[in-house]
Backbone bond lengths (Angstrom), bond angles and torsions (degrees), N, CA, C in turn:
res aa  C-N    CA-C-N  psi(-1)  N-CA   C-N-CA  omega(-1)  CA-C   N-CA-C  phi
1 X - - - 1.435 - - 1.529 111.55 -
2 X 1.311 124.50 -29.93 1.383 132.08 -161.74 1.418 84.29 -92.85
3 X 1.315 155.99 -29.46 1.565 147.47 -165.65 1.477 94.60 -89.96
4 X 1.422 120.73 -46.67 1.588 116.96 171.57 1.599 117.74 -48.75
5 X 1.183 120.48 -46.39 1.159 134.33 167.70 1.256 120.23 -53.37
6 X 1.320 136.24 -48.24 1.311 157.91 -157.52 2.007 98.05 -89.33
7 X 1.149 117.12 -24.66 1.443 113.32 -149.20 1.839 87.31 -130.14
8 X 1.111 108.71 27.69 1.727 121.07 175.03 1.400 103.96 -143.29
9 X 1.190 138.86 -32.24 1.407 124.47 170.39 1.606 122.77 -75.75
10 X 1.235 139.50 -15.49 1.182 155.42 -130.06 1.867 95.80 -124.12
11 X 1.180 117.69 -50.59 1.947 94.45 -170.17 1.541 90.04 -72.34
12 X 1.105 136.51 -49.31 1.836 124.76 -164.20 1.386 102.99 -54.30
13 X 1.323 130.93 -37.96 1.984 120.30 176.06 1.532 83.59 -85.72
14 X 1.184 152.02 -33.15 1.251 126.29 -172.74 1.775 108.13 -73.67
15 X 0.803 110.20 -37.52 1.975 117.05 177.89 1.715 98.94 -78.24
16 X 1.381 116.25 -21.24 1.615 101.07 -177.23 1.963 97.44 -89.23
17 X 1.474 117.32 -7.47 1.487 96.85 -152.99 1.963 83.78 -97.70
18 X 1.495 99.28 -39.64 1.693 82.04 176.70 1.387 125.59 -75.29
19 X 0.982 92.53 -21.23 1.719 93.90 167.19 1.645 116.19 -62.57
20 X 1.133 132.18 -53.83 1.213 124.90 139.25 1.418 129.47 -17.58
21 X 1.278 125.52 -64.44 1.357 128.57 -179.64 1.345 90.88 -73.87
22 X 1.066 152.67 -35.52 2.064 123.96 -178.65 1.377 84.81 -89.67
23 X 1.382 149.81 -46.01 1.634 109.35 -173.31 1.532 108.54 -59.48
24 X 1.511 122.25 -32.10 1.655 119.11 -148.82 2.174 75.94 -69.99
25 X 1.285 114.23 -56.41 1.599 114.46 -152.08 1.553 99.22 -62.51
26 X 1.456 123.68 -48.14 1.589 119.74 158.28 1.609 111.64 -16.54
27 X 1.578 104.79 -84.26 1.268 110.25 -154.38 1.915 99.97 -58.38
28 X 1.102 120.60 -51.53 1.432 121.36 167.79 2.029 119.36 -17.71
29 X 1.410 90.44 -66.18 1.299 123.75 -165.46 1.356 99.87 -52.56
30 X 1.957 102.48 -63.06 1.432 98.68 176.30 1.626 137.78 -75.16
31 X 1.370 102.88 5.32 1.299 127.35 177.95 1.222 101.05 -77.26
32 X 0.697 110.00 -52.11 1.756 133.42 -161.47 1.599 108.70 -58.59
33 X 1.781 108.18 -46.30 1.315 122.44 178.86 1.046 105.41 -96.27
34 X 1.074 131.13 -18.16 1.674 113.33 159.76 1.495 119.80 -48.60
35 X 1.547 104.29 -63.65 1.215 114.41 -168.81 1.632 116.04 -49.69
36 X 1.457 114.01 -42.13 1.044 133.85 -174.62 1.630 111.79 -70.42
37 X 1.330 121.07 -49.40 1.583 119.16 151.70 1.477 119.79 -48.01
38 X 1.562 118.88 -24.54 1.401 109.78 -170.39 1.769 101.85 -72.73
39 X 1.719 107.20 -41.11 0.879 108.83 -178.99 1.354 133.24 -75.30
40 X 1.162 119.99 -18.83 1.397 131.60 149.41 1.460 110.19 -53.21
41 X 1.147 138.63 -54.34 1.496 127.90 -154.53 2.002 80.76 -80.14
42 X 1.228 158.70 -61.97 1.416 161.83 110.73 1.764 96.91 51.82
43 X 1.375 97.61 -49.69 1.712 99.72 -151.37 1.490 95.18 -86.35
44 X 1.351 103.62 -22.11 1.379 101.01 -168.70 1.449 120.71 -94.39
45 X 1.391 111.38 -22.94 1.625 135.73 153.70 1.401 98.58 -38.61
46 X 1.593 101.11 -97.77 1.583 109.91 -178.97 1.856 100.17 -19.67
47 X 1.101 124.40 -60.36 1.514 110.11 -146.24 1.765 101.77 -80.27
48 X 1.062 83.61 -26.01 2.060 85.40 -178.51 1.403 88.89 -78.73
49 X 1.423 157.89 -28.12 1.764 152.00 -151.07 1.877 76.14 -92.45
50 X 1.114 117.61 -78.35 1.187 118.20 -148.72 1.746 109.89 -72.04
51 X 1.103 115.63 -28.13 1.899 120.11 147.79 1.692 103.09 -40.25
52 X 0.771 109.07 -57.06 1.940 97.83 -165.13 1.721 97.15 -84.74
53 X 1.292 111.60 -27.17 2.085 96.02 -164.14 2.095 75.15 -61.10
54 X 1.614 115.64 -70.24 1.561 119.74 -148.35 1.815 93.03 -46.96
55 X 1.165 113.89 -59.61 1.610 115.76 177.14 1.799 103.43 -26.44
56 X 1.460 105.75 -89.28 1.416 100.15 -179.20 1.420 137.51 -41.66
57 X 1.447 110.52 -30.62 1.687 116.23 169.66 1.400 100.39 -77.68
58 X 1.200 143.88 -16.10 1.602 136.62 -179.17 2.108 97.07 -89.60
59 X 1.143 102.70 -49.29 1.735 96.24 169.18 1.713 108.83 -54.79
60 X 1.267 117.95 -36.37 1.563 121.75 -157.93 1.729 90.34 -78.49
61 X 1.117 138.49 -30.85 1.295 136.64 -128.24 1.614 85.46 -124.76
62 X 1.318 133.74 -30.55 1.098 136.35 178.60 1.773 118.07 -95.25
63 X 1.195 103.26 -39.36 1.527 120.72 156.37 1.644 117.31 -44.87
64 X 1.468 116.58 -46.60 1.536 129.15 174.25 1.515 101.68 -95.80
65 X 1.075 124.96 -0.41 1.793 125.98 -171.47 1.456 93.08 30.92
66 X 0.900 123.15 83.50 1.568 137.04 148.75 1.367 123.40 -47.36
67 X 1.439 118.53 -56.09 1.669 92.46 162.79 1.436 118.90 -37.86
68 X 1.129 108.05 -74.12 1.828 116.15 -175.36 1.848 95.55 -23.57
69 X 1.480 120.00 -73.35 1.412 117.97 171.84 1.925 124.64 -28.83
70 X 1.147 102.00 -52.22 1.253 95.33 -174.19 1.252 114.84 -87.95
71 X 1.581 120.68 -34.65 1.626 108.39 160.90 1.506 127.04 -83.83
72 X 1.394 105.13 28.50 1.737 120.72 168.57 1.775 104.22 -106.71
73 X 1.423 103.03 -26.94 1.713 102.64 -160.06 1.450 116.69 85.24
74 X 1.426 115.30 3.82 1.486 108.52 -177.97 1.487 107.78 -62.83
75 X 1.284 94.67 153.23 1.651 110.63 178.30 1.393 95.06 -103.17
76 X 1.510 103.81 150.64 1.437 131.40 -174.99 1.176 120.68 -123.80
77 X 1.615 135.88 -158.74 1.279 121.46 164.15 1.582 85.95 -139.08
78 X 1.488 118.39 125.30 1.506 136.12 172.96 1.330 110.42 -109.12
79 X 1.382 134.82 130.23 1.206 150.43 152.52 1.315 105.81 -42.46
80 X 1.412 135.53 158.67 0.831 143.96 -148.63 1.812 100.38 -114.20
81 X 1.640 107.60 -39.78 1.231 96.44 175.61 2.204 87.43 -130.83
82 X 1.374 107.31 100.35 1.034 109.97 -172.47 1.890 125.23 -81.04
83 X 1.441 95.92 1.24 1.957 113.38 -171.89 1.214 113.84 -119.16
84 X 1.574 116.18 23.49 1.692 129.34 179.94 2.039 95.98 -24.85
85 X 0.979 131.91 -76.26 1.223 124.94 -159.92 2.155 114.42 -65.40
86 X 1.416 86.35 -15.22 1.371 84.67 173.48 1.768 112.45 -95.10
87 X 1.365 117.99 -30.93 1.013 135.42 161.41 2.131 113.46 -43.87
88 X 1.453 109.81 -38.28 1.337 117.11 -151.88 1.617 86.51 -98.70
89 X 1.312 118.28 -17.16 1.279 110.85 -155.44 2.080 98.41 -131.50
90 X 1.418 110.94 27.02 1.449 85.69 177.57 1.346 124.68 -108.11
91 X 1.492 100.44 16.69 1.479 95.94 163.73 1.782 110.11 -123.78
92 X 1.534 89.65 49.82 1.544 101.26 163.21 2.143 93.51 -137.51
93 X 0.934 125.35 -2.03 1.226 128.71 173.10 1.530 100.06 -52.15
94 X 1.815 133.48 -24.84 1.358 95.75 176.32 1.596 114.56 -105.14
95 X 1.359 111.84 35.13 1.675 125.17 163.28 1.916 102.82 -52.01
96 X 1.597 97.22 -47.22 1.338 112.29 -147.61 2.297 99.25 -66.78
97 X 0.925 113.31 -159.69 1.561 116.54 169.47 1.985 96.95 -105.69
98 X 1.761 76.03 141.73 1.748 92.64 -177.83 1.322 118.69 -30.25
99 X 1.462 104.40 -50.33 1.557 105.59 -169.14 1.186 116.50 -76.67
100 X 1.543 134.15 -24.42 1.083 156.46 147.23 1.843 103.38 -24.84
101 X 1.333 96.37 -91.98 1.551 116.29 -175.07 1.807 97.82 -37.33
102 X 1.202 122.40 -41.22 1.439 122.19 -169.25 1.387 117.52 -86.82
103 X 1.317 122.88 -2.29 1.336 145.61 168.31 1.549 110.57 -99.48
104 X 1.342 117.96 -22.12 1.768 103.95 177.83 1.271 97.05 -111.18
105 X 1.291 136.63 -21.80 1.706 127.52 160.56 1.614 111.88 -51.30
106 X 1.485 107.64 -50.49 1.817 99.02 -179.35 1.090 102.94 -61.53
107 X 1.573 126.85 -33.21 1.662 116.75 -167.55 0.999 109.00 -69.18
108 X 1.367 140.61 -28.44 1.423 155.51 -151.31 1.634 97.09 -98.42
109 X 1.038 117.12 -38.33 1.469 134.90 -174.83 1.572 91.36 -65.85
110 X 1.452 123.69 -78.31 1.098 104.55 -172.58 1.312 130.88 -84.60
111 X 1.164 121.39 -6.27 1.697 134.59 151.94 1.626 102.83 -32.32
112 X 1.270 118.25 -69.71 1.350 135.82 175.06 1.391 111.79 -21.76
113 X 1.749 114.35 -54.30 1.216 110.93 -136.28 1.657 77.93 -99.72
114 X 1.029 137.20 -27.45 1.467 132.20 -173.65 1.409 107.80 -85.70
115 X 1.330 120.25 3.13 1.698 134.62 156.10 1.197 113.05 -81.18
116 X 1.740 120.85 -52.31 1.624 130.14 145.91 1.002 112.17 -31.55
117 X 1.109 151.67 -49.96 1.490 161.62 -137.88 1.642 107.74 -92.34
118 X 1.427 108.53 -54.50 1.424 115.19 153.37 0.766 168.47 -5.34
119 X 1.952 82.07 -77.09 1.709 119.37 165.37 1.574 101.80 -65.53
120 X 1.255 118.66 -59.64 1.154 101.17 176.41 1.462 149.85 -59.85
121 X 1.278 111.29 -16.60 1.425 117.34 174.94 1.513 94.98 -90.94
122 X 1.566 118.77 -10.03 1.536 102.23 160.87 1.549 128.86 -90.12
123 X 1.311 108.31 17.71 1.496 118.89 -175.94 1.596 94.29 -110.27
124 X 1.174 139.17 9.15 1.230 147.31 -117.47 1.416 136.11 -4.58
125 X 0.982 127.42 48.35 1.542 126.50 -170.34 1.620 102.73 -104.05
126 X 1.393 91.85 125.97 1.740 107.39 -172.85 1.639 115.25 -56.80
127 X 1.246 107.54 156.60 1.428 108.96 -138.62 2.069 64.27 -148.42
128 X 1.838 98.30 98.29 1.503 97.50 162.10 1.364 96.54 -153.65
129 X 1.692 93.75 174.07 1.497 113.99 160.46 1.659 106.95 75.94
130 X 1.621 134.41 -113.94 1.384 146.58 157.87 1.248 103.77 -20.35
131 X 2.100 84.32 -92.69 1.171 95.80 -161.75 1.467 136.91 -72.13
132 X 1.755 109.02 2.47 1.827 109.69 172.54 1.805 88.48 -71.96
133 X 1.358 124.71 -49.21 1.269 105.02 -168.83 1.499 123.58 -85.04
134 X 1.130 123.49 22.29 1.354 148.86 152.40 1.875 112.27 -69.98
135 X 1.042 81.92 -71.12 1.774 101.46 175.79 1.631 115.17 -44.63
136 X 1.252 95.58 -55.04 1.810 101.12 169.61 1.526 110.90 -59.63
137 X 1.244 111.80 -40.36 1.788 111.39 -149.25 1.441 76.31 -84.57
138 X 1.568 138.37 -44.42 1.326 116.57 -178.87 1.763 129.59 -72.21
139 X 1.504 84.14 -1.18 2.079 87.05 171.81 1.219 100.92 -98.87
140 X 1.189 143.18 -18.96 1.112 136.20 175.01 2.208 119.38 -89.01
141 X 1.104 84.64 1.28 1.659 101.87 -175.14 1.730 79.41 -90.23
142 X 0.859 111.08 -69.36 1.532 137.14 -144.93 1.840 83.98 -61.10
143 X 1.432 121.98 -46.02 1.148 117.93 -162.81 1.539 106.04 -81.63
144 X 0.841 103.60 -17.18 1.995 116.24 167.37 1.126 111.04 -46.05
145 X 1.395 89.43 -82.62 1.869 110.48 171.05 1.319 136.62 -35.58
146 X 1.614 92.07 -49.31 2.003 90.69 153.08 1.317 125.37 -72.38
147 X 1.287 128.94 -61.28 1.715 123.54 154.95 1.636 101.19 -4.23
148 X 1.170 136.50 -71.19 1.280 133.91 -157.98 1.384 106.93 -73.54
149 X 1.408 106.25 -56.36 1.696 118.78 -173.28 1.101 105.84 -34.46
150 X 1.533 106.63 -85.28 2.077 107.21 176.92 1.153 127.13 -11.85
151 X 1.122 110.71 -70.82 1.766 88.96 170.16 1.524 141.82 -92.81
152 X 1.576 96.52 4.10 1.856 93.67 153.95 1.769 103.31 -71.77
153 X 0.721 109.62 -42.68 1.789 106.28 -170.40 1.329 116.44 -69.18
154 X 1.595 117.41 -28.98 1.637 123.65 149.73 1.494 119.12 -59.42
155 X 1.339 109.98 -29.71 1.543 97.40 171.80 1.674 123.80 -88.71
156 X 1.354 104.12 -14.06 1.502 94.76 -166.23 2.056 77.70 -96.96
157 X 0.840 102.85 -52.97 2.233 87.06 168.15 1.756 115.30 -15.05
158 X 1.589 87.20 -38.60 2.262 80.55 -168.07 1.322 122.19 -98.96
159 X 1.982 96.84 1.60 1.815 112.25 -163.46 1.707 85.09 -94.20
160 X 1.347 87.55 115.71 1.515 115.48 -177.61 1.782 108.68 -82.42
161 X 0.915 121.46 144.81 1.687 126.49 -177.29 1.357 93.89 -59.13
162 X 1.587 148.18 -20.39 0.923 125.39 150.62 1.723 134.99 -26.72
163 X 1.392 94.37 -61.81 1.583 115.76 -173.07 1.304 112.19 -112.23
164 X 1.538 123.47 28.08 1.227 140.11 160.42 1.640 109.45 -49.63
165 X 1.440 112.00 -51.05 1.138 102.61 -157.07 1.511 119.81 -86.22
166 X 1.530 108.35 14.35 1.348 138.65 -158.00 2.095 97.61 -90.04
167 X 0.914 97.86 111.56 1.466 93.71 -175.61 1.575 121.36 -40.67
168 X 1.413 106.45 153.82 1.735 94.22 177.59 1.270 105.26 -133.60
169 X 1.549 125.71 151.72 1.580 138.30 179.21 1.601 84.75 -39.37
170 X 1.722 98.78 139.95 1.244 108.47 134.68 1.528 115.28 -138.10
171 X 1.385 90.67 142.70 1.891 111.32 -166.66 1.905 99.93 -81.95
């Protein structure tokens, strides 16, 4: 009677304890991929926001032919903080892939300095000799770099968490 007893209490905690462990690993699992989709759809924001700001400052900069500007000394009118989306988003820049993230920081780097560059010939202080041809060789560095940028940052924008895990160029 005591083995009858013994051999009837035991599958119902045995069916309640794994059942437990696949809901506990479920809810984990899908936690897990949530988060990880959130951040994927994140990576791809950032890269499509910052595809159109570098896009549009390379139309803006070519639209005003900016060399001609900066090796003329013309004064312009510069915003004060002219990279709002790079500004809003640079401490999500390492969502993106290393080489990625290290390619829109230099761009940003020298974006910057040809915004510097600006300011100063808008304070008027002459801009000769070195440093006018400093100033050029760095808008034209800078304009390289975007040429290229744009469309690495359009492509990793369309690489869906599907094909995330799909290797990507690194430069």
């Amino acid at each position: 009677m005591i083995t009858l007893l013994a051999s009837t209490w035991w599958p119902p905690i045995l069916q309640t304890a794994i059942g437990g462990l696949i809901g506990a690993f479920g809810a984990i699992a899908g936690g897990a991929f949530g988060s990880w989709f959130s951040w994927q759809k994140e990576r791809q924001s950032v890269a499509a926001a910052l595809a159109g700001e570098v896009e549009a400052f390379m139309a803006v900069t070519e639209w005003y032919q900016t060399r001609e500007f900066i090796s003329r000394g013309y004064r312009s009118q510069i915003d004060d903080h002219p990279f709002p989306v790079f500004e809003a988003n640079v401490g999500k820049i390492g969502f993106l892939p290393p080489y990625l993230a290290r390619d829109v920081a230099g761009f940003y780097s020298h974006a910057r300095r040809v915004v510097e560059e600006f300011l100063i010939i808008n304070k008027g202080e002459p801009i000769e000799g070195p440093s006018g041809i400093a100033m050029v060789e760095n808008f034209a560095f800078m304009t390289s770099k975007g040429q290229d940028l744009v469309p690495e940052l359009q492509k990793e924008a369309k690489r869906t968490w599907k094909n995330y895990l799909q290797p990507t160029e690194s430069a």
